[in-house]
Phi, psi and omega in degrees: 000307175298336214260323181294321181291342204275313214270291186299337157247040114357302163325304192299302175324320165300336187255354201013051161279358149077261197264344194312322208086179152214208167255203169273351178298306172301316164329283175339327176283343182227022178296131122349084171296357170274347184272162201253132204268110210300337171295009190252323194318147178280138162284316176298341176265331168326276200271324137352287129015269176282352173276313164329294183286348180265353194255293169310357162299328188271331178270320133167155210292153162226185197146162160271147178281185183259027157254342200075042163227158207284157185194145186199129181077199156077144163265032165310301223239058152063155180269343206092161194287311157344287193299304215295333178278334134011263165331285175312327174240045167057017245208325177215192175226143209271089173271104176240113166284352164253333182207144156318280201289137203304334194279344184280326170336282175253109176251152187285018169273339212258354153270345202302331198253006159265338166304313173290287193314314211302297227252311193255020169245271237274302181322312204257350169280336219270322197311303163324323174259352170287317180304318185277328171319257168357275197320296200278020211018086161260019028171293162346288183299286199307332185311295178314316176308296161336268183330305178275351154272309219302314193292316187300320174256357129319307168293316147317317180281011195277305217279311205235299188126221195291135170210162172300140165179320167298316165280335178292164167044064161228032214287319177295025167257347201065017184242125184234021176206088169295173190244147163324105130324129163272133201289030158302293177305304205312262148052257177331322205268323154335260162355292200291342173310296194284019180262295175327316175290291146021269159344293191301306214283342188272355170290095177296124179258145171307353176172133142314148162301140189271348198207075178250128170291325172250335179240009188067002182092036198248096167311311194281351171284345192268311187285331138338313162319281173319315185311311204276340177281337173287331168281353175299287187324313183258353151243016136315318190253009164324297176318303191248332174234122194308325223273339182322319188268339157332277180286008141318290177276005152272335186271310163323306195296333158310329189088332198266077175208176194283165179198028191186136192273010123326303198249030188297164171277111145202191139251128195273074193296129189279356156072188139094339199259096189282284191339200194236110005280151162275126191274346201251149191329151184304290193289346170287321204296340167294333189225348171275063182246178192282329176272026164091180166313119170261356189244151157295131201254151180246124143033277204287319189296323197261333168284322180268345183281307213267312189303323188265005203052058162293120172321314184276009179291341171283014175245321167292309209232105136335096206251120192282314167244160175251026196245137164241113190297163200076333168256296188260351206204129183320161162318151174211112180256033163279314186252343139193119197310337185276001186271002141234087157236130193298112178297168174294165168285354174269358175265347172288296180287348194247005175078027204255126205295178178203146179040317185214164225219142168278146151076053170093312202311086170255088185268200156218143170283183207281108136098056175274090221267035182297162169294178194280148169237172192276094207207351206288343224232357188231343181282165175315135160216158202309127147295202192289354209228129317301353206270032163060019148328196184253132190285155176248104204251030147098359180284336169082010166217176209315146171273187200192167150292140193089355185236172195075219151292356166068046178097287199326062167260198206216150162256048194329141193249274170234113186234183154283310182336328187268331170321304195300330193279335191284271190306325171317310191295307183332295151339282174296340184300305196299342160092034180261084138048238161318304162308303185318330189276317187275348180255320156354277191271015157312288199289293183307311185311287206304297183336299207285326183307271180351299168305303208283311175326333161290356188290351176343294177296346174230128189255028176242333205278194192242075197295358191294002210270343193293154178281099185342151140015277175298320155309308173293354177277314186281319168272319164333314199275341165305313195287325185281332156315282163340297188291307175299358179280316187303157156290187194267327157299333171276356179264020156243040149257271198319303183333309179279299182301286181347287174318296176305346206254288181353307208252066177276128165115348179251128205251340218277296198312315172290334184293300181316319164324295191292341208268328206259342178246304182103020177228149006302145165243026165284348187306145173283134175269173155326088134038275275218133165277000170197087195246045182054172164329115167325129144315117194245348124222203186262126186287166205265132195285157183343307190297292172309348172274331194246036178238335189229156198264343192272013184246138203244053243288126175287153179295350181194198175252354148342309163281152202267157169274176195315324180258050166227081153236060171271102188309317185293335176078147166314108190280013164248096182303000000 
């Protein structure tokens, strides 16, 4: 399937139209003749195909190398839109070993292979397959195919701001330098995808898809999915457009949107499998290894989970010792140099944990640019939850490849919990409150269920150490006090922790969340007291600045995208 695809864009690099396209007639002039010819091409491996690449869109891009071994995540092939929003909101930890500062951080080189998967993977499979779809009525196939630009170019405009897309894969038109959209229009063209998909999905078609990854071909689960990405979409666009939050609560008052965690949008990595392909969630694949953890856990996330007795931290997180130097154990600045260290003073002044954690939790604070220390066998690392890990039963010890779920994690997409986290924010804009408290906790319930289900997945750990009943009770009701306590800036910090605890494994929502509200403002700031401007977006990568002439490299990440004019700004640097 991968192999089909790699064949089928080849021209383009050859023909170096990048994002323009062409047709297949064109194609045709540089067809491989060994190769199998995309007007030959199966539909069904077409979105296979393009379901493959929207889920590595999120996780970080895969492919084959030019020996042909497989290779996935990591920074070859890109993080995904996943890690890096992560990174930003503190949900993961913003790791550089040279720098601080956000513009050195985040470089136009550091998007380029989610961009290129965007246009000449998943965008230019669908274009390729709609045309032969559309011939055989295959309504189904096109449908799904809907569904996943609508969502893939939302997310660009989320990630960059204004992108090609009206003008794109136009090349027999002669236009080989599409021009920006402004991400208003996407934005619109998005909306009219999913009236459409909709449409499709309400059809009889000449055949099923042989392969949907995500509903099995449960149509009607797929038209909830399309209801709840309009409702991402339209309170997204809260800010900027009056008319937004209307159709926002029309689609609540309906019901057909998800709303049970049965029906969430996600993809179910089937796990257990290293080899080519590799099967298993990105980030287990990254850390269960014979060398130990390559990624970092934050700080800050494990600090706000253990303070409150969140039920689920033993699910996020793998704790490999229960000594943390500086906490349980002298300081060591072998194993982590900052534990003999003076925190900065702005980490002083705002009460903020700053380098190391009690009771195991061995994370990094927020752009904590230390060098790598011999640490791999001792630090926190990513649980059962979502990423198929080690349930944390108090056992200590170093991980490996083979253990836990062995990968067989999950990519939330769309759940209900967050629909519920979606009417809460509405809710509190309109100042009702009571609701806003009730879809809140709607949203922390379906969450925590949604988590304890996964104790499944690792069949070695010892589940008596998971939290009881009483427990998931006892915070909850902590949590709903706390919100009754608050002034209206502190229910919209819980609001903002909540959420972010919720999408844990998912980076797009809290990042759009901090940049559209400017909450939490409880977040660990940046290691560095001047560590430049918040990314209020991305720069546009490297490849797309120098292959079309209408795209232009913004002068910094300052700028904001089309819904994001919320004067305060993310207040944490």
């Amino acid at each position: 399937m991968k192999k089909l695809n790699r064949y089928i864009l080849i021209p383009l690099a050859v023909l170096g139209l990048f994002i323009s396209g062409c047709e297949s007639t064109e194609l045709d002039i540089t067809q491989d003749p060994n190769a199998l010819a995309p007007d030959q091409a199966s539909v069904d491996f077409f979105l296979n195909s393009i379901q493959e690449d929207f889920v590595r869109q999120l996780e970080g891009n895969a492919d084959f190398d030019v020996n042909d071994n497989w290779v996935s995540g990591g920074a070859t092939n890109g993080d995904g839109f996943n890690l890096h929003g992560m990174e930003l909101t503190r949900t993961g930890a913003l790791y550089n070993g040279n720098s601080q500062n956000y513009q050195s951080v985040y470089q136009d080189s550091d998007f380029t292979d989610e961009w290129t998967n965007a246009y000449t993977g998943i965008l230019q499979d669908i274009r390729l397959m709609t045309g032969l779809a559309e011939e055989a009525g295959q309504t189904h196939h096109i449908a799904i195919a809907q569904f996943i630009e609508a969502y893939l170019i939302v997310s660009l405009v989320d990630f960059f701001g204004d992108i090609p897309y009206s003008e794109a894969f136009k090349g027999e038109e002669g236009i080989l330098n599409p021009k920006l959209d402004p991400g208003a229009e996407v934005y619109q063209a998005a909306l009219g995808l999913l009236d459409q998909s909709i449409a499709n999905f309400g059809t009889t078609a000449s055949d099923e898809p042989g392969t949907d990854v995500f509903y099995a071909n449960d149509y009607g689960l797929w038209v909830k999915a399309a209801n709840t990405l309009k409702m991402k979409i339209y309170y997204q666009m809260r800010l900027v457009d009056a008319s937004a939050i209307a159709s926002f609560n029309a689609i609540v008052n309906s019901g057909n949107y998800i709303t049970d965690s049965s029906e969430d949008f996600q993809y179910s990595w089937p796990g257990t499998s290293a080899s080519n392909p590799d099967t298993r969630h990105p980030r287990y694949g990254f850390n269960y290894t014979p060398t130990g953890a390559s990624d970092f856990v934050s700080n800050w996330l494990m600090n706000e989970m253990m303070t409150s007795d969140d039920p689920r931290i033993r699910y996020y997180f793998y704790r490999q010792t229960d000594a943390v130097p500086g906490q349980e154990i002298p300081p060591n600045q072998e194993t982590i140099r900052c534990s003999t260290q003076t925190p900065p003073q702005h980490y002083i002044d705002g009460g903020f944990t700053f380098c190391n954690l009690p009771n195991g939790f061995w994370g990094r604070d927020h752009a904590q640019n230390d060098g790598r220390d011999p640490d791999a066998f001792f630090v926190t690392v990513w649980g059962v939850y979502p990423f198929g890990g080690r349930f944390d039963d108090d056992s200590f010890q170093g991980i490996g490849p083979g253990q836990g779920g062995l990968g067989a994690g999950i990519s939330p997409i769309l759940t209900a919990s967050w629909a519920d986290f979606m009417i809460a924010e509405v809710r509190l804009v309109s100042n009702d409150l009571p609701a806003a408290r009730a879809a809140m906790l709607n949203g922390i319930n379906k969450s925590i269920t949604k988590v304890q289900t996964f104790s499944a997945l690792d069949p070695n750990a010892d589940f008596s150490f998971a939290p009881n009943q009483a427990a998931v009770d006892s915070f909850v009701a902590a949590v709903e006090a706390a919100w009754d306590a608050a002034t209206t800036e502190g229910k919209w910090d819980i609001l903002g922790e909540q959420f972010f605890i919720a999408c844990f494994g998912n980076g797009v929502e809290p990042y759009n969340f901090y940049r559209r509200t400017g909450y939490p403002t409880t977040l660990q700031p940046n290691r560095s007291p001047n560590p430049g401007d918040f990314p209020r977006s991305m720069y546009y990568p490297s490849n797309a600045v120098n292959t079309n002439s209408n795209i232009s490299q913004k002068p910094n990440q300052t700028q904001p995208v089309f819904w994001d004019n919320n004067p305060s700004g993310p207040i944490a640097n």
